[in-house]
N, C-alpha and C positions, 0 to 999 in steps of 0.2 A: 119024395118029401124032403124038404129042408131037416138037418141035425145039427141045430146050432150046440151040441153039444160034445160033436164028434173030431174034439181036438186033441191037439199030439199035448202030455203032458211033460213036452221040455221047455224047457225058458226059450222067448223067444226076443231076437233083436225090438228091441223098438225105435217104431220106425216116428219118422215125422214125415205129415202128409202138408205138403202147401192147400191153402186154402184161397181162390177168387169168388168174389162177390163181384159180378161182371154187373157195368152200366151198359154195357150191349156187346156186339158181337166184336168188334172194333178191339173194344176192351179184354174181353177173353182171351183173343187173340196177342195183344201186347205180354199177358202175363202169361201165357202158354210160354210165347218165344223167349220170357227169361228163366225158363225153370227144364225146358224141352231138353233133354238127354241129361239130365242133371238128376233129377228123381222118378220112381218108377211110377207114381199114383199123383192127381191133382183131384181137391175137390171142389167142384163149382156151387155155388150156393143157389137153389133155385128159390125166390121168394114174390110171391104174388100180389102180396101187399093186402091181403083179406087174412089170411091165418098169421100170417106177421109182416109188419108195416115197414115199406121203401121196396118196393118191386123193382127187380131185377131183370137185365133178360131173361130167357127171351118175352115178358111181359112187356116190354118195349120193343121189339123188335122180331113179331113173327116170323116175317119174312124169310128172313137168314135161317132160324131154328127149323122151318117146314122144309126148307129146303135140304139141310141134316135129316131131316127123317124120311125124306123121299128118294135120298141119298144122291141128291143132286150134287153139293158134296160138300165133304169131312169136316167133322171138329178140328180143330187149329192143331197140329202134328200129333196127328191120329196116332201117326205109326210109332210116336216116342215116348208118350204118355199112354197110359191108361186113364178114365175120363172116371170118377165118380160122383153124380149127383144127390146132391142133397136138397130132396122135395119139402119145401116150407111150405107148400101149397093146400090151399081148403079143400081139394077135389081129386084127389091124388088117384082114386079110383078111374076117375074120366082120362089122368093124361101118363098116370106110369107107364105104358107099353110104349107113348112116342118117345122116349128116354130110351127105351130099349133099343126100340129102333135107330137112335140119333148114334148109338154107339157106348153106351153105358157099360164098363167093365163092374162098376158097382154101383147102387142104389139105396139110396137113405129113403125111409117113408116113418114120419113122426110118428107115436102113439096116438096121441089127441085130436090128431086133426083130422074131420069128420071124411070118412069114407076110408078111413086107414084100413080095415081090414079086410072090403073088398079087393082094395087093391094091392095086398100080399097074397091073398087069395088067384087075385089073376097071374103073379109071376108062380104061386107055387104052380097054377094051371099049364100055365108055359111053359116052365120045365118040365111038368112030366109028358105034356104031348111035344112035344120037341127032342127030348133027349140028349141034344147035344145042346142045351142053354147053359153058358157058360158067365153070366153076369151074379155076382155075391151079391147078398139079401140084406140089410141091415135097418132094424128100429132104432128110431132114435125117443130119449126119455129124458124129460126136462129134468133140470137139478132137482126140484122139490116132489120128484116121481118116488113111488113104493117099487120094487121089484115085482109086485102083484100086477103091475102096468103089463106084464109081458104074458098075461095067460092067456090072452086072446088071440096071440099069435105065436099059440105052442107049434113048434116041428114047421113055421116057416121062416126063419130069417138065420142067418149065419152071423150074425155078431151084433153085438149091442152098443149104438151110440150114447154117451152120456153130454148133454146140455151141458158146457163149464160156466153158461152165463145165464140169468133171468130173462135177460131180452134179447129175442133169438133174430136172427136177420140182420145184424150189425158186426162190426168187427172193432175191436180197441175196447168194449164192455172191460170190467173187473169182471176178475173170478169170482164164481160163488162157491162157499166152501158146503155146502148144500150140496154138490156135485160127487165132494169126498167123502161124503157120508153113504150115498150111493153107489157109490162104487166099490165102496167096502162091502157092502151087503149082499152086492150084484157077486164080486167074487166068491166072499164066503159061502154064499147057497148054489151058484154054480163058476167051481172052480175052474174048469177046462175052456167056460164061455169066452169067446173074444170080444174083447171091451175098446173101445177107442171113444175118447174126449175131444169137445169139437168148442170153442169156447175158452180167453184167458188163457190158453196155452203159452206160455215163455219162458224167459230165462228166468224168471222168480218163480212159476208156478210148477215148472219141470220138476223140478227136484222130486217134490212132494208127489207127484204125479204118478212117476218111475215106480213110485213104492205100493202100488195101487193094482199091480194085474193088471194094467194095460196094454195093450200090442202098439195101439199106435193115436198118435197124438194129431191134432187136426190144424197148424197153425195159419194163419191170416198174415193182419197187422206182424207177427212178429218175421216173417220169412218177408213178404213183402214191402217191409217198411226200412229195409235193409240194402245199402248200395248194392249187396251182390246176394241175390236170395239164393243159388243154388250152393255157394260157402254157409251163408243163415242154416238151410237146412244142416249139412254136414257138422256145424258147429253146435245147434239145439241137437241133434240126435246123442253128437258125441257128451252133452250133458247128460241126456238120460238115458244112456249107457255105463255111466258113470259106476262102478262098484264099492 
């Protein structure tokens, strides 16, 4: 069984994880090759466009994605990235295991969107008849969420996403400071929990961010929007790193 509880209590670096929101495969690919040996985590934003609007590959672009899962072959430099998806999806029961299979070192599955808990349910199933499943678990919980969100998937997920924006599926939103209030709360009741913000992450909202118990920060627009996003990262981390 998952222990999202069973963390080391030392301070830990915080990391900044780049964030794409791929218009297809094409696309993923160009933003893999500017970030590829530069950071160890990417996360891909998957959105259907029924649980939150502007779908994303592979909603466009089957093709390419079945063939990842049938291992015809690999996500855009498999071997230098680690791949995390973040499931925006209505159905996430039906399609979490092809994510497992496409190569998923982590996996985002929202609170609210309908079949969430079957489908934490099937990776807790997968680890334990596998044994050797090695992909981290993570809920994700809109800014205006209670901590009560997460009772329904006690002892399955390994770290808690917090929403930084109202409107999920986009990148360049303001922050909502609705996130920091959650995240306080999220800490104070459980302290050891890993927390990572995915939303409004930058260089104005780092700061404040830092001070929150977070491990790691999810950024988009702000690594991407940048001449040279693997400097972006090392430059937003070393903010909040900041003492």
């Amino acid at each position: 069984m998952f222990d999202p509880y069973a963390q080391s209590g030392t301070p830990k670096k915080i990391e900044i994880v780049p964030a794409v929101l791929p218009k297809n495969f094409k696309d993923l690919a160009s933003h893999a090759e500017q970030i590829a040996g530069k950071v160890k985590r990417v996360q891909v934003d998957i959105v259907d466009g029924s649980y939150a609007r502007g779908a994303t590959w592979p909603y466009h672009d089957h093709v390419s994605f079945d063939k990842i899962v049938s291992e015809e072959h690999g996500l855009p430099h498999w071997d230098d990235l680690n791949y995390e998806f973040d499931l925006m999806i209505a159905d996430p029961a039906e399609r979490v295991l092809d994510y497992v299979h496409a190569g998923a070192s982590h996996i985002i599955v929202h609170a609210r969107s309908g079949g969430s808990v079957e489908a934490m349910q099937k990776l807790v199933d997968l680890r334990e008849e596998g044994g050797a499943f090695s992909v981290k678990v993570g809920i994700a919980l809109m800014c205006d969420a209670q901590p009560e969100e997460l009772e329904p998937f006690e002892a399955q997920y390994d770290y808690v996403q917090v929403m930084g924006i109202a409107r999920i599926g986009r990148q360049g939103e303001p922050f909502d400071v609705r996130a920091l209030h959650l995240l306080e709360r999220l800490h104070t009741r459980y302290p050891d929990l890993a927390l990572q913000v995915d939303g409004g992450v930058n260089a104005k909202t780092i700061p404040q961010l830092a001070k929150m118990g977070v491990q790691y920060l999810i950024a988009g627009s702000a690594v991407f929007g940048q001449d040279d996003p693997g400097l972006a990262v090392k430059e937003l981390e070393a903010l909040a790193n900041q003492k």
